[in-house]
GUKE-761909 format. One line per field, with one value per residue (C-alpha): residue number from 1; residue in one letter; x negated, y negated, z negated. Coordinates in steps of 0.25 Angstrom, whole numbers, plus 2048, in hexadecimal, padded with zeros to 3 digits. Layout:
# residues N
i	(NUM/...) $
aa	(a/...) $
x	(X/...) $
y	(Y/...) $
z	(Z/...) $
***
This chain:
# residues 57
i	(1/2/3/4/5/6/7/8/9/10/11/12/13/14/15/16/17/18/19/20/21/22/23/24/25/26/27/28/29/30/31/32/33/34/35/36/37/38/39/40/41/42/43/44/45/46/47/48/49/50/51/52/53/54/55/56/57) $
aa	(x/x/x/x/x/x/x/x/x/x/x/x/x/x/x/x/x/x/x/x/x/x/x/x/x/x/x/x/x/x/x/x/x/x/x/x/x/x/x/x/x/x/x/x/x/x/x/x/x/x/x/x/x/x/x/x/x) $
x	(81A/80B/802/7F3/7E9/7EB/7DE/7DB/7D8/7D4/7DC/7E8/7EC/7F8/7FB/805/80A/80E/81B/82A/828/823/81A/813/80A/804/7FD/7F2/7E9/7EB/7E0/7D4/7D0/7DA/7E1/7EE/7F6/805/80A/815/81A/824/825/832/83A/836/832/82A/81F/816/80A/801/7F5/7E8/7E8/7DC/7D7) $
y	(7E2/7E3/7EF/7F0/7F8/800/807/808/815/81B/813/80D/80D/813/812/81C/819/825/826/824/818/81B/80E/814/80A/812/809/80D/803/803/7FD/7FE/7F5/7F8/7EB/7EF/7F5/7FE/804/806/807/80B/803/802/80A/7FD/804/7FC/7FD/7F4/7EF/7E5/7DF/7D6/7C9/7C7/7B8) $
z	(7E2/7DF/7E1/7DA/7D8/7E4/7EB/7F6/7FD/80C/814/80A/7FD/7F5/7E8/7DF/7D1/7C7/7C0/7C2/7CB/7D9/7DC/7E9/7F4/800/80C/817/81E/82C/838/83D/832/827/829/82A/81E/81C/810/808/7FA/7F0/7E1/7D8/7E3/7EE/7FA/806/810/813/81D/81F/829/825/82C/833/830) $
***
């Protein structure tokens, strides 16, 4: 599953599609530094959440 084009707004970013098909992505930074990230999305009736962290090198 690949999402593109999605901007980036205060804090997250989420994308909606028009239409029939519900394609939705919804996510928040999370931190002190906005290093952590957890969202969740619906496309073609798949339902998921989803999170992740930056690795510090």
């Amino acid at each position: 599953m690949i999402w593109s084009a999605i901007p980036v707004t205060a804090g997250g970013f989420e994308r909606a599609s028009a239409g029939a098909a519900k394609n939705v992505i919804k996510d928040k930074f999370y931190g002190p530094n906005h290093e952590e990230v957890g969202g969740i999305f619906e496309r073609d009736q798949v339902l998921g959440a989803f999170g992740a962290a930056r690795q510090q090198p």
